[in-house]
BALOBA-1460 file (C-alpha; in Angstrom, 3 decimals):
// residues 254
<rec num="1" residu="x" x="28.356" y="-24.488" z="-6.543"/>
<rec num="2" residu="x" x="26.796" y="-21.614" z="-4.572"/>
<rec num="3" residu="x" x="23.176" y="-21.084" z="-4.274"/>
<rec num="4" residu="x" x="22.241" y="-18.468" z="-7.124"/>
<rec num="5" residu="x" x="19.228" y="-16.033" z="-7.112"/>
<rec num="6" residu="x" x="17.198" y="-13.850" z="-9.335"/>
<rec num="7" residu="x" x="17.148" y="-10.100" z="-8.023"/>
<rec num="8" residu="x" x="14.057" y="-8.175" z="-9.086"/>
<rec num="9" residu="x" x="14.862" y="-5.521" z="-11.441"/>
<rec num="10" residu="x" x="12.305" y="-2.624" z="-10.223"/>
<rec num="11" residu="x" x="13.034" y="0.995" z="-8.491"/>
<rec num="12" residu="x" x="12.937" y="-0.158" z="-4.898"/>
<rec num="13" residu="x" x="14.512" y="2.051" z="-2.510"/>
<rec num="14" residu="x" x="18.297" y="1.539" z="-1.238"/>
<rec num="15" residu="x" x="17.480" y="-0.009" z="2.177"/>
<rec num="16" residu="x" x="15.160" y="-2.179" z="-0.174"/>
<rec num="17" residu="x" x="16.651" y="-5.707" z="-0.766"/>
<rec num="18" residu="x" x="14.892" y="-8.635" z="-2.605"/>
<rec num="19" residu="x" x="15.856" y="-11.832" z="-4.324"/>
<rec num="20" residu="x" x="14.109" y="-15.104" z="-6.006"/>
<rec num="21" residu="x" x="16.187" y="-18.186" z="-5.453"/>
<rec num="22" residu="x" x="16.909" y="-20.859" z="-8.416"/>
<rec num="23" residu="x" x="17.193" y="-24.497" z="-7.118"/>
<rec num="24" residu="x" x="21.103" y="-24.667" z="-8.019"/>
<rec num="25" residu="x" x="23.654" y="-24.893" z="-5.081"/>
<rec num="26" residu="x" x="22.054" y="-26.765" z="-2.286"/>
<rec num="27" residu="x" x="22.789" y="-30.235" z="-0.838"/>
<rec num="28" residu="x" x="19.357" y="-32.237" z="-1.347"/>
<rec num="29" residu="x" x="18.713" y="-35.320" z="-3.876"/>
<rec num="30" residu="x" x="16.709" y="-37.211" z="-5.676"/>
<rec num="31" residu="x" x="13.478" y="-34.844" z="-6.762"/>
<rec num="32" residu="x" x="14.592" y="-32.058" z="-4.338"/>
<rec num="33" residu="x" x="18.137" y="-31.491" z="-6.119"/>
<rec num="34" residu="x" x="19.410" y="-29.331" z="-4.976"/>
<rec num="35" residu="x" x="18.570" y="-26.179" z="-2.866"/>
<rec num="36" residu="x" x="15.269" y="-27.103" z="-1.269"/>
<rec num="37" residu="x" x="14.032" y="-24.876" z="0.924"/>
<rec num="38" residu="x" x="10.744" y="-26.353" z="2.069"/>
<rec num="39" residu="x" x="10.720" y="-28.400" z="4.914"/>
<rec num="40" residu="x" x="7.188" y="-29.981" z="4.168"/>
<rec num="41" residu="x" x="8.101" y="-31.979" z="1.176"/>
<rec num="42" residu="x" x="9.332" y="-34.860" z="2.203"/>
<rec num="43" residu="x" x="13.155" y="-34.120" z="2.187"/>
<rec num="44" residu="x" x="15.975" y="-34.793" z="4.892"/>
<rec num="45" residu="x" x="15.408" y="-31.806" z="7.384"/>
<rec num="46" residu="x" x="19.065" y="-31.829" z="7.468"/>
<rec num="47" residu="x" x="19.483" y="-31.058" z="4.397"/>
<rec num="48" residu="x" x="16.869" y="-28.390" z="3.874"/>
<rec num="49" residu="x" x="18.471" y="-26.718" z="6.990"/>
<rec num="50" residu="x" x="21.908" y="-27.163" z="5.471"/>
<rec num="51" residu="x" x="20.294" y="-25.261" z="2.342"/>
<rec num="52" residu="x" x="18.929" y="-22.421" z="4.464"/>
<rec num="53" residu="x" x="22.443" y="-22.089" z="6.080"/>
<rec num="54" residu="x" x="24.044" y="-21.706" z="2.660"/>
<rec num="55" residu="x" x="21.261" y="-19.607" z="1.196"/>
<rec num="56" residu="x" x="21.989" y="-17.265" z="4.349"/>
<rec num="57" residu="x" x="25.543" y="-17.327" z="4.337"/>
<rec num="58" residu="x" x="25.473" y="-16.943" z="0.186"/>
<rec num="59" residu="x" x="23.189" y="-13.626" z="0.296"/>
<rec num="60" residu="x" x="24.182" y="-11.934" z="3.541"/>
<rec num="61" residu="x" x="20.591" y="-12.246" z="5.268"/>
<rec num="62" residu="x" x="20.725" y="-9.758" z="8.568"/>
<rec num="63" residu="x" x="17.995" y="-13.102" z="10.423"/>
<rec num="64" residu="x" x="17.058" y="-16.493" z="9.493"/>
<rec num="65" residu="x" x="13.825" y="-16.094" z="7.233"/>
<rec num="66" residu="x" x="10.377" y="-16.620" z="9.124"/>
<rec num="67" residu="x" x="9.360" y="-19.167" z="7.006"/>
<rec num="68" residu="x" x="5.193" y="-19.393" z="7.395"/>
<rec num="69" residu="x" x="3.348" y="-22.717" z="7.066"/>
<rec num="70" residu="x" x="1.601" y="-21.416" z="3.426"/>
<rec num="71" residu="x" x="-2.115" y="-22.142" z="3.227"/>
<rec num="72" residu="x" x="-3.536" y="-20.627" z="0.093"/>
<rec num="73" residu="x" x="-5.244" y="-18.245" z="2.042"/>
<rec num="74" residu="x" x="-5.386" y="-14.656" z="2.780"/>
<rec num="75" residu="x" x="-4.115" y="-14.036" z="6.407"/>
<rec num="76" residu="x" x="-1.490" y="-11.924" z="6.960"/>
<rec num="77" residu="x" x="1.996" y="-12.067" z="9.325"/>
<rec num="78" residu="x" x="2.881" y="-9.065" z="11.054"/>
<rec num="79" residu="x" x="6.457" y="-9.694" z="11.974"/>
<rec num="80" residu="x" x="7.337" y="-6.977" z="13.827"/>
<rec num="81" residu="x" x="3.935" y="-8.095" z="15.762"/>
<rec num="82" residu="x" x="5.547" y="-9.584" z="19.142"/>
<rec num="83" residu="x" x="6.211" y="-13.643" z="18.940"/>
<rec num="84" residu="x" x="4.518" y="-13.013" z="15.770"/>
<rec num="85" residu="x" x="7.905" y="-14.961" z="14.054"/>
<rec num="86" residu="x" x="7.728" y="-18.251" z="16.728"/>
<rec num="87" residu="x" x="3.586" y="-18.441" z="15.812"/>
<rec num="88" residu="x" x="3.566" y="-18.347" z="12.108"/>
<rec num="89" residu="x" x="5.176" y="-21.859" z="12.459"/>
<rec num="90" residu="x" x="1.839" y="-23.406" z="13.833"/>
<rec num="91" residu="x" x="-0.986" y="-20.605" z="11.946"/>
<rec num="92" residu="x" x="-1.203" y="-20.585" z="8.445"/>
<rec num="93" residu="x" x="-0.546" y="-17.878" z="6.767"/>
<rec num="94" residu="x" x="0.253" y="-16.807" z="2.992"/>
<rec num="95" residu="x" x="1.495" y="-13.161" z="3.388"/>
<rec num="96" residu="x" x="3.920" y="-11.237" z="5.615"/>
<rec num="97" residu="x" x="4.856" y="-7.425" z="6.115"/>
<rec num="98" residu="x" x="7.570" y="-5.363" z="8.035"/>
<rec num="99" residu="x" x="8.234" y="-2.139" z="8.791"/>
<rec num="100" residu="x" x="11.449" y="-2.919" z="10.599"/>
<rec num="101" residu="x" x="14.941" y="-3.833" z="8.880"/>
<rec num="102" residu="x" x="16.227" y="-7.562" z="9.371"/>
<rec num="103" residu="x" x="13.069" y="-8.883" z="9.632"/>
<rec num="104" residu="x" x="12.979" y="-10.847" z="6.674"/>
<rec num="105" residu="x" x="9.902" y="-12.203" z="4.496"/>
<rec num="106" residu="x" x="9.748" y="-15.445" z="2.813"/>
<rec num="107" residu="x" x="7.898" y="-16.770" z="0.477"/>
<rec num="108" residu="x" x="8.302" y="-20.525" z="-1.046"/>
<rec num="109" residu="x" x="6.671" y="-21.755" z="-4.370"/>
<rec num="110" residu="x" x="7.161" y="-24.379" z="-6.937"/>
<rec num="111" residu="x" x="4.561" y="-22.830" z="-9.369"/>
<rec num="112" residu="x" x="2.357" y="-20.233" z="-7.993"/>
<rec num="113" residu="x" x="3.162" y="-16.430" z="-7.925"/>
<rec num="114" residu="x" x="5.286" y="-15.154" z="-5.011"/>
<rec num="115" residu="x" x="4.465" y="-11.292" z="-4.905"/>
<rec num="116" residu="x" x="6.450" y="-8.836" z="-3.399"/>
<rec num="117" residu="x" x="5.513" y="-5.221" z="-2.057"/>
<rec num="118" residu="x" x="7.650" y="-2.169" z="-1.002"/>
<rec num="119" residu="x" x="6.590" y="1.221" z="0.022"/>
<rec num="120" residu="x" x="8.889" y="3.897" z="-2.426"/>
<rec num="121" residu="x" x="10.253" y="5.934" z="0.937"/>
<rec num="122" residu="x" x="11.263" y="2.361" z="2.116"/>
<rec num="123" residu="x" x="9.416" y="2.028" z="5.286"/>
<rec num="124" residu="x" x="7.502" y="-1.451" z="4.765"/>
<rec num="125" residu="x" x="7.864" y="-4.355" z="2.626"/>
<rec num="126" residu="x" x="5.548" y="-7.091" z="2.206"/>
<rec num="127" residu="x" x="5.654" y="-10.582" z="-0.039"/>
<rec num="128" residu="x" x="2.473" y="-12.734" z="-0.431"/>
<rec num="129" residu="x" x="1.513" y="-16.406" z="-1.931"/>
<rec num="130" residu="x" x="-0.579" y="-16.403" z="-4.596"/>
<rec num="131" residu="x" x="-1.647" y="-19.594" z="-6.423"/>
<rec num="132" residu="x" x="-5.693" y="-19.110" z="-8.055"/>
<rec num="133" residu="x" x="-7.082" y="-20.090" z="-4.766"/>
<rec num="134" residu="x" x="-5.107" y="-17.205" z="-2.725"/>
<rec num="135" residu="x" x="-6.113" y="-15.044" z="-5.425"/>
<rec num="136" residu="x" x="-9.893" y="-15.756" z="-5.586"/>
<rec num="137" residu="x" x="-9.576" y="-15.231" z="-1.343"/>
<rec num="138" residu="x" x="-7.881" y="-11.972" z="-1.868"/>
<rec num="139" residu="x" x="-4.682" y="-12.607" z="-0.389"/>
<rec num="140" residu="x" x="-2.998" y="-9.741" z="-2.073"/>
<rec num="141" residu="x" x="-6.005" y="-7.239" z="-0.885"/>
<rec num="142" residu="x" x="-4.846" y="-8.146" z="2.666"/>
<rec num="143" residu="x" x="-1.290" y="-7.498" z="2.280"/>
<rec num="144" residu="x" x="-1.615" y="-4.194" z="1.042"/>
<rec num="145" residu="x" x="-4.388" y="-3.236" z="3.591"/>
<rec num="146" residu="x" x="-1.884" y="-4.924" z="6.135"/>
<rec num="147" residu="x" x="1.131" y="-2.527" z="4.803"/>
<rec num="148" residu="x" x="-1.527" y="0.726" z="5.592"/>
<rec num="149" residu="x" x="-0.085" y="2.538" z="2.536"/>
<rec num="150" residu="x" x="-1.352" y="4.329" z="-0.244"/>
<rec num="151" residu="x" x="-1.303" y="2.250" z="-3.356"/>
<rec num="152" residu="x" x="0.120" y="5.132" z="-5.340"/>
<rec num="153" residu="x" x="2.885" y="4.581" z="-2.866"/>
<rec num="154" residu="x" x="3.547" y="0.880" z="-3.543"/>
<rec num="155" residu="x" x="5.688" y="-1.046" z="-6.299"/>
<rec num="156" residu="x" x="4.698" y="-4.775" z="-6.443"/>
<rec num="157" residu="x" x="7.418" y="-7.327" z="-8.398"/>
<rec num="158" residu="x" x="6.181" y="-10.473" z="-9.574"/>
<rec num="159" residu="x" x="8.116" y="-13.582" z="-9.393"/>
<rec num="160" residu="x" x="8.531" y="-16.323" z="-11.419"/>
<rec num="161" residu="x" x="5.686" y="-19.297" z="-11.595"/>
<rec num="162" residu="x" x="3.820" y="-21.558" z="-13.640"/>
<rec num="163" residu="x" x="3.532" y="-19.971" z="-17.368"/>
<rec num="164" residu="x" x="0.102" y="-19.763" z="-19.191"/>
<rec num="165" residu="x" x="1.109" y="-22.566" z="-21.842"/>
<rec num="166" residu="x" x="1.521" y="-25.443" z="-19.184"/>
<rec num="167" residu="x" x="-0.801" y="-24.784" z="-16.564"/>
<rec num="168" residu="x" x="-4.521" y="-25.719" z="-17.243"/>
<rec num="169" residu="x" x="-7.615" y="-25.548" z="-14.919"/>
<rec num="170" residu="x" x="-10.828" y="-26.352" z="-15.226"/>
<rec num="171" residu="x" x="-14.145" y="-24.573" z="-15.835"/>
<rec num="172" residu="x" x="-14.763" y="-23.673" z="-12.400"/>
<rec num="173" residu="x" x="-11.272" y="-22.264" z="-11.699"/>
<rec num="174" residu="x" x="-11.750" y="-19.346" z="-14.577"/>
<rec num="175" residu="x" x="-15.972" y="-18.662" z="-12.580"/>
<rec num="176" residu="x" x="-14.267" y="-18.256" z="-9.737"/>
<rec num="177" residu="x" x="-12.206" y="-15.453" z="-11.014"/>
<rec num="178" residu="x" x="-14.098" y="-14.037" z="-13.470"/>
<rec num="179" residu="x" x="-17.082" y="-14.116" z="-10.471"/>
<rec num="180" residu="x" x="-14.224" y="-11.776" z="-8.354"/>
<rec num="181" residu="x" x="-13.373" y="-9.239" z="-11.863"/>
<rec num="182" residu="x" x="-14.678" y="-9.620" z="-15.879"/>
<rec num="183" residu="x" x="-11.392" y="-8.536" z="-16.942"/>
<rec num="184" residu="x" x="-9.836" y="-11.887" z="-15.656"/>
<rec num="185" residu="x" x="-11.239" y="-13.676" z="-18.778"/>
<rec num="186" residu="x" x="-8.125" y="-12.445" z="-20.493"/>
<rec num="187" residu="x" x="-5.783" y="-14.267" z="-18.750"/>
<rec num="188" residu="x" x="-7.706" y="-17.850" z="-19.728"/>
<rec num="189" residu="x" x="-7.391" y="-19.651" z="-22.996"/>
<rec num="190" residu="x" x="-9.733" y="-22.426" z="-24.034"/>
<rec num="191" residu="x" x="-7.281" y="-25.134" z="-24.815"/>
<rec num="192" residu="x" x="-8.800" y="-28.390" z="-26.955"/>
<rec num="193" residu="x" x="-9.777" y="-30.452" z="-24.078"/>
<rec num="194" residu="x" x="-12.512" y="-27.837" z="-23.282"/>
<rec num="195" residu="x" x="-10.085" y="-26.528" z="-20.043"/>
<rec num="196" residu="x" x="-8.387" y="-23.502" z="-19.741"/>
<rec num="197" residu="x" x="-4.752" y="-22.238" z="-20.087"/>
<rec num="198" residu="x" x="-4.388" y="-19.854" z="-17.041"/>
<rec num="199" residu="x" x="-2.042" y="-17.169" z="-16.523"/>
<rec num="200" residu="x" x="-1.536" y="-16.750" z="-13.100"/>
<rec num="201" residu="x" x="1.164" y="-13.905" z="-13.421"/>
<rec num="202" residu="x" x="-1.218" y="-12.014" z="-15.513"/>
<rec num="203" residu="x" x="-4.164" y="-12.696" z="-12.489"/>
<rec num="204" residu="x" x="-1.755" y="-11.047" z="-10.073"/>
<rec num="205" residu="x" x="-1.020" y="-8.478" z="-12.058"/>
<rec num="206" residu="x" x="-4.962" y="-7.562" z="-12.971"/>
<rec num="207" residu="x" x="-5.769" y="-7.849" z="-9.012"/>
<rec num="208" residu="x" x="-2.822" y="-5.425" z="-8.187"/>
<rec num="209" residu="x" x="-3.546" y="-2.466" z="-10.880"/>
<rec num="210" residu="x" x="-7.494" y="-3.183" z="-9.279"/>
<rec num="211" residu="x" x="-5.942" y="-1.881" z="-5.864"/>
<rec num="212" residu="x" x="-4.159" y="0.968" z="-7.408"/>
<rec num="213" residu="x" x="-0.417" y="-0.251" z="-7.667"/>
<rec num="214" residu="x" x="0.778" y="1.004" z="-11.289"/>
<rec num="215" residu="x" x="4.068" y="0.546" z="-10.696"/>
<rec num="216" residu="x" x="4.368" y="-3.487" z="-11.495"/>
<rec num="217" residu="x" x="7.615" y="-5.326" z="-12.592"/>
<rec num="218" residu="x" x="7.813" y="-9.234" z="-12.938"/>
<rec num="219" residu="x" x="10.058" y="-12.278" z="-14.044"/>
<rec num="220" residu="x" x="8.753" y="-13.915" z="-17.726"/>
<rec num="221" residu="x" x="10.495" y="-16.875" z="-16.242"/>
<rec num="222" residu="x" x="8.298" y="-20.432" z="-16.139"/>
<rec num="223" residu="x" x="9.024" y="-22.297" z="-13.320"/>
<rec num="224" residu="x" x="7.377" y="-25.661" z="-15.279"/>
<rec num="225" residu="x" x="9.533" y="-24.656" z="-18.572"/>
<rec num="226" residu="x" x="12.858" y="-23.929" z="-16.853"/>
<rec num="227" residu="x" x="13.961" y="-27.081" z="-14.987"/>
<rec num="228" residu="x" x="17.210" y="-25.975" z="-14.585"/>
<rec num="229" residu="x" x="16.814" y="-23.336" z="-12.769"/>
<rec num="230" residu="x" x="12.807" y="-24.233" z="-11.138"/>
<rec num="231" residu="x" x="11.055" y="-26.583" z="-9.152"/>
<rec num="232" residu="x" x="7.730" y="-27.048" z="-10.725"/>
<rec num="233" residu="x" x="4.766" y="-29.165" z="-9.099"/>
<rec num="234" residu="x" x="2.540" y="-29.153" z="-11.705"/>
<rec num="235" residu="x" x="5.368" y="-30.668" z="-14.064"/>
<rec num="236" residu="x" x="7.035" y="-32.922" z="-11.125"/>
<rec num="237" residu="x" x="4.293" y="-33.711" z="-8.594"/>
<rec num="238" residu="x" x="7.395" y="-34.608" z="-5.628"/>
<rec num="239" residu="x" x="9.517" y="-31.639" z="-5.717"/>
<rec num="240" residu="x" x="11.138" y="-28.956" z="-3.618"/>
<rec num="241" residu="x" x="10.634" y="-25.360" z="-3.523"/>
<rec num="242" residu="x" x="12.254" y="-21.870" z="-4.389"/>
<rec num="243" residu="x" x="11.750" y="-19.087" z="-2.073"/>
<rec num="244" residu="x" x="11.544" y="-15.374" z="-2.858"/>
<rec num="245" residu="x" x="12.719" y="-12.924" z="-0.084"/>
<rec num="246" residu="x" x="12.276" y="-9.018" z="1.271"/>
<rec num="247" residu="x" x="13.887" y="-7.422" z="3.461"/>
<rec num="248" residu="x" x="14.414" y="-4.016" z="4.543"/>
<rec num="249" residu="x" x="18.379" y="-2.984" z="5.527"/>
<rec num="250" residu="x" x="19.519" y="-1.312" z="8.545"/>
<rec num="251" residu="x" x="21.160" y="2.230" z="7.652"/>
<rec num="252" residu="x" x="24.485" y="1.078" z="8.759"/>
<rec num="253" residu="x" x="25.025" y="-2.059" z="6.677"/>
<rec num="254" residu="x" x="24.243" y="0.460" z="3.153"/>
């Protein structure tokens, strides 16, 4: 089996190209079957590097990913930023950005929101990380600031994550956001343990229309619920992790 991906369904330009990959056609066992991506779980490297050969191969990538060492924080990767690629290995960082084509952005999850940005004349894409903690540090804030466009000029797509009815936080989680906006009470439910049912998508997608995006697509698809297709933290603990790319296309390869 090949790897297989999700490809967002939103108006991004031609030179625009995007996808969210499901956890089918890799070479990994045991808890990381089958396309792991992550190489900080615990899995043979050879195998994860085996599944980022395939994944590359499978969906044409123009360059090998610059995979960042994902923090839950708010700092931003410029790749087109000299050695900025051969650093993010060692500095944390949750977001990345790039104005130049085949340079491409990756983002890996198993439950929190990956997030990607495009500018709608093409010129700069940007994905971001965004579990409650890179939310309530303003990790998307940064990325758009970082892509130095007008957020009438921006589409966002959100990816698929942890859904609302299977990922609950506690009291403090929902003060921390509802300290940052009031209208994030929405997206918490009261659940009969006294903790809350978050939804994260729904976070991402408040914090976005606060910056002025309005144009906003997304995946309904629940990383915990779909096992087939998801690795899931919250519903595995040891796991491996999908990864959501952008990228923007050189003229000649349209």
């Amino acid at each position: 089996m090949s790897p297989s991906w999700l490809v967002p369904d939103w108006p991004a330009p031609a030179n625009v190209r995007a996808l969210s990959t499901h956890r089918m056609g890799g070479v990994s066992t045991g808890p990381y079957q089958s396309l792991n991506l992550g190489t900080h779980v615990g899995d043979v490297p050879e195998a994860v590097q085996e599944n980022r050969r395939r994944l590359a191969s499978a969906a044409r990538l123009p360059a090998e990913p610059v995979w960042l060492r994902q923090v839950h924080g708010a700092e931003v990767a410029d790749l087109d930023q000299a050695q900025s690629a051969n650093r993010v290995a060692e500095e944390g960082r949750d977001a990345a950005i790039s104005r130049c084509a085949g340079r491409v952005c990756a983002i890996l999850t198993a439950d929190c929101v990956p997030i990607l940005l495009a500018a709608d004349d093409g010129s700069v894409v940007g994905a971001a990380h965004a579990g409650w903690r890179g939310l309530r540090c303003g990790v998307l804030a940064a990325t758009v600031r970082a892509l130095d466009v007008g957020p009438e000029r921006l589409m966002a797509w959100i990816g698929p994550s942890i859904g609302a009815a299977h990922y609950e936080v506690g009291a403090e989680v929902r003060a921390a956001m509802l300290r940052l906006d009031a209208t994030a009470a929405a997206a918490f439910r009261l659940n009969e343990r006294g903790r809350f049912m978050a939804d994260l998508a729904l976070l991402a997608r408040q914090q976005l229309q606060g910056l002025g995006i309005r144009r906003i697509g997304g995946a309904m698809a629940c990383t915990y619920a779909d096992r087939e297709r998801y690795f899931s933290y919250r519903r595995d603990g040891q796991t491996g992790r999908q990864a959501t790319l952008i990228w923007l296309e050189a003229p000649q390869h349209r």
